[in-house]
C-alpha positions as CSV (number, residue, x, y, z in Angstrom):
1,X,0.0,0.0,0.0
2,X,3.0,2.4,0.9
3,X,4.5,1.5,-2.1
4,X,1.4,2.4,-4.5
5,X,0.9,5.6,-2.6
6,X,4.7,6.7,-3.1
7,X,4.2,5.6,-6.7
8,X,1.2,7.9,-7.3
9,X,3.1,10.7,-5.4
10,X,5.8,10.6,-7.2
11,X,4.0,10.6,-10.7
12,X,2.1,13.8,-9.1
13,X,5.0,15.3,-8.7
14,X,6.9,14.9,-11.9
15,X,3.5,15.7,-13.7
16,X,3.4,19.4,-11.7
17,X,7.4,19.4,-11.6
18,X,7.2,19.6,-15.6
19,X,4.7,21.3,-16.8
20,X,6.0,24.7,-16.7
21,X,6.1,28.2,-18.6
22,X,8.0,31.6,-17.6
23,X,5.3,33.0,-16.3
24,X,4.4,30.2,-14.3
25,X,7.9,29.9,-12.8
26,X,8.0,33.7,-11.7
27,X,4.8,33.4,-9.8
28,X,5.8,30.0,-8.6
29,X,8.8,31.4,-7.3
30,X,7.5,34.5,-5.6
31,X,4.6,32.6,-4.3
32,X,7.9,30.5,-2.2
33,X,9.7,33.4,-1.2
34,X,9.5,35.1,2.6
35,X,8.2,38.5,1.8
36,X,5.4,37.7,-0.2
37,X,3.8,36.2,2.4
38,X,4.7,39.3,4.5
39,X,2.7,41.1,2.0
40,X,-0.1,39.0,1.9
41,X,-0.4,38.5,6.1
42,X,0.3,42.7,6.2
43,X,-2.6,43.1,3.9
44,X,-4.9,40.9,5.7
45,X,-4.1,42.3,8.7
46,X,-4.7,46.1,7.1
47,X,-8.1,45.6,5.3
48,X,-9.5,43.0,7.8
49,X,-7.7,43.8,11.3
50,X,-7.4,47.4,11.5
51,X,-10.5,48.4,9.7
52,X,-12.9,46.2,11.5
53,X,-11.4,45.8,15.1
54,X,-8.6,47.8,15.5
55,X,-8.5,47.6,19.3
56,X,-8.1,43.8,19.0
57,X,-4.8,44.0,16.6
58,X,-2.5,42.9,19.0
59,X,-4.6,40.0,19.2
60,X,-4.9,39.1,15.8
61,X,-1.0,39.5,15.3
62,X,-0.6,37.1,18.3
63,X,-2.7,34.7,16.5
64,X,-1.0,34.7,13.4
65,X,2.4,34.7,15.1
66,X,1.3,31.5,17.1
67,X,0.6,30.2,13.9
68,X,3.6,30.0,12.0
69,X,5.2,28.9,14.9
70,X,3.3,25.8,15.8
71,X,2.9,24.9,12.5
72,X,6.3,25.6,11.5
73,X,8.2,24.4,14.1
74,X,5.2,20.9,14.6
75,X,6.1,20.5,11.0
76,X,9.8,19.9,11.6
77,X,10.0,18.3,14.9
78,X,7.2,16.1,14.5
79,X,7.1,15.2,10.8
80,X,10.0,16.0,9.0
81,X,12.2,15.1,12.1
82,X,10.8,12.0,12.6
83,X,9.0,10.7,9.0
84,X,12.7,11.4,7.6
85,X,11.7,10.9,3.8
86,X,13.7,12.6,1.3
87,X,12.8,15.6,-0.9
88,X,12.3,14.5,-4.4
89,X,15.3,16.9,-5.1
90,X,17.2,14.4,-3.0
91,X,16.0,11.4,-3.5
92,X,14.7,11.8,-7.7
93,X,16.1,12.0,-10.9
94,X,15.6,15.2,-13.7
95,X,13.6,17.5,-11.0
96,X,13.1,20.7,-12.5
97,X,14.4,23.6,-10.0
98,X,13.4,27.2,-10.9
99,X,15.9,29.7,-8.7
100,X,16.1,27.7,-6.0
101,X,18.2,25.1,-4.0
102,X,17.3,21.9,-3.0
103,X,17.2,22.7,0.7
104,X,17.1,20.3,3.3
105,X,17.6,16.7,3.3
106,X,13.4,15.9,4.4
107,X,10.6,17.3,2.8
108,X,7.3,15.5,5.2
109,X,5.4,17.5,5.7
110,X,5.6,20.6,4.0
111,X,6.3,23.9,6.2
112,X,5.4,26.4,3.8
113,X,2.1,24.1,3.2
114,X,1.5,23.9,7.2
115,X,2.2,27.6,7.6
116,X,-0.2,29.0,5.1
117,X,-2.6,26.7,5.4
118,X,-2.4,27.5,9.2
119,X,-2.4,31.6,8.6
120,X,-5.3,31.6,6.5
121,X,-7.6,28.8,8.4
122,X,-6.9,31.4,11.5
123,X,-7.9,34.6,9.2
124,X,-11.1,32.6,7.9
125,X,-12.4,31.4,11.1
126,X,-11.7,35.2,12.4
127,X,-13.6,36.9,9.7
128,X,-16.0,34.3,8.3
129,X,-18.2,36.8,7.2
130,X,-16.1,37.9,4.8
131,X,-16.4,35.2,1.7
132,X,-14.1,37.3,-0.1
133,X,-11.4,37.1,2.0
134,X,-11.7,33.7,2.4
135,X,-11.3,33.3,-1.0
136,X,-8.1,35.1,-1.7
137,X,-6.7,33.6,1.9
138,X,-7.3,29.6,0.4
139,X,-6.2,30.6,-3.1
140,X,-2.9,32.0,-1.8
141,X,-2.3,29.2,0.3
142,X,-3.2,26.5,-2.3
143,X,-0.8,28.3,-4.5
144,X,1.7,28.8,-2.4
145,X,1.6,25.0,-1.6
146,X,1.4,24.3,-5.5
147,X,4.4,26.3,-6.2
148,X,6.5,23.7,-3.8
149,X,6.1,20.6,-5.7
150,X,6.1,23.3,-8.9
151,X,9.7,24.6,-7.9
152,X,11.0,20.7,-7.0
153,X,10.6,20.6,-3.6
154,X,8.2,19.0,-2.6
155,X,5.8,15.9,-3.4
156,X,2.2,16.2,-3.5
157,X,1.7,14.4,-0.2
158,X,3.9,16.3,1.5
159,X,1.9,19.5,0.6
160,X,-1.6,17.7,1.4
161,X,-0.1,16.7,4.7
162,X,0.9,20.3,5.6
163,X,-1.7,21.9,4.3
164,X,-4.5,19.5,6.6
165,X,-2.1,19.5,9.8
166,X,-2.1,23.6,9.0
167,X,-5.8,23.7,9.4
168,X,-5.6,21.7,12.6
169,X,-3.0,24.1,13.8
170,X,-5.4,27.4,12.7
171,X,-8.3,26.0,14.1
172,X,-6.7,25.4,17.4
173,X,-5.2,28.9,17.7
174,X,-8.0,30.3,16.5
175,X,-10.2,28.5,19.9
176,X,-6.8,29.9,22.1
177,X,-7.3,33.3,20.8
178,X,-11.2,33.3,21.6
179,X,-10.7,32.0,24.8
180,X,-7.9,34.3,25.4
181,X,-11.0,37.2,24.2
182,X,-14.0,36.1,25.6
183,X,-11.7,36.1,29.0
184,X,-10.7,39.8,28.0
185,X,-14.2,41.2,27.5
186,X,-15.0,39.7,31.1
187,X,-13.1,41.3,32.2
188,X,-13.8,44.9,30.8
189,X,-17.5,44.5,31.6
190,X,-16.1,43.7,35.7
């Protein structure tokens, strides 16, 4: 059964790995990098945050800060660490890379998977009201999870993987944080 499964990822991944155009491998690659996501959490946090509850901000950023790092640091220590299976850079013949290394040696589960998916689960559940919001939030983080297998990364499992353990690490920040509120507006109504 393993076998099958690593079978099917691996044709996955060649199948995203090589279908590729210039255009593609610029948004692919920016999609990757560090300061887009910057961009994207800084926007969220200026049209949603600080126009609908700008006295909760501080909030709201130690929500998003809680998730990268659970879901970035849970994605090394208790998958990457521990699964130990090799990139497909690594471990793969004839991977395409676009401006990029291979990185490090393990690639279950995917952090930049697991820290989107986390980030925008935690900005969905905040401001469900807002469909399109949640809209741009999943698309960013299925493309940013898209552009790892795209770039060579990652396989396809390790992306699915990231992105569902994300969720689970969204939703329960986003149940901290409302405790962490509903104990907060007690408080100011004392």
């Amino acid at each position: 059964m393993i076998e099958a499964l690593n079978e099917l990822d691996t044709q996955w991944f060649y199948w995203v790995n090589q279908h590729h155009n210039v255009p593609l491998d610029w948004t692919m690659w920016t999609l990757s990098q560090h300061w887009s996501w910057a961009i994207v959490i800084a926007l969220a946090a200026g049209l949603l945050t600080f126009r609908l509850e700008p006295r909760r901000w501080w909030l709201v950023t130690l929500g998003v800060v809680l998730c990268f790092l659970a879901a970035d640091q849970g994605s090394v220590h208790l998958f990457k660490d521990t699964v130990a299976r090799l990139r497909p850079c690594h471990a793969l013949e004839g991977v395409r890379m676009f401006r990029t290394g291979c990185g490090g040696q393990y690639g279950f589960v995917s952090s930049h998977a697991a820290n989107a998916f986390a980030i925008a689960t935690f900005f969905i559940l905040r401001y469900r009201n807002i469909r399109w919001a949640s809209i741009l939030l999943i698309l960013w983080a299925l493309g940013t999870s898209y552009s790892r297998a795209y770039l060579g990364k990652h396989y396809p499992g390790d992306l699915i993987c990231g992105a569902l353990f994300g969720v689970v690490v969204g939703i329960l920040i986003t149940l901290i944080v409302n405790a962490v509120e509903k104990k907060l507006q007690k408080n100011e109504t004392k």
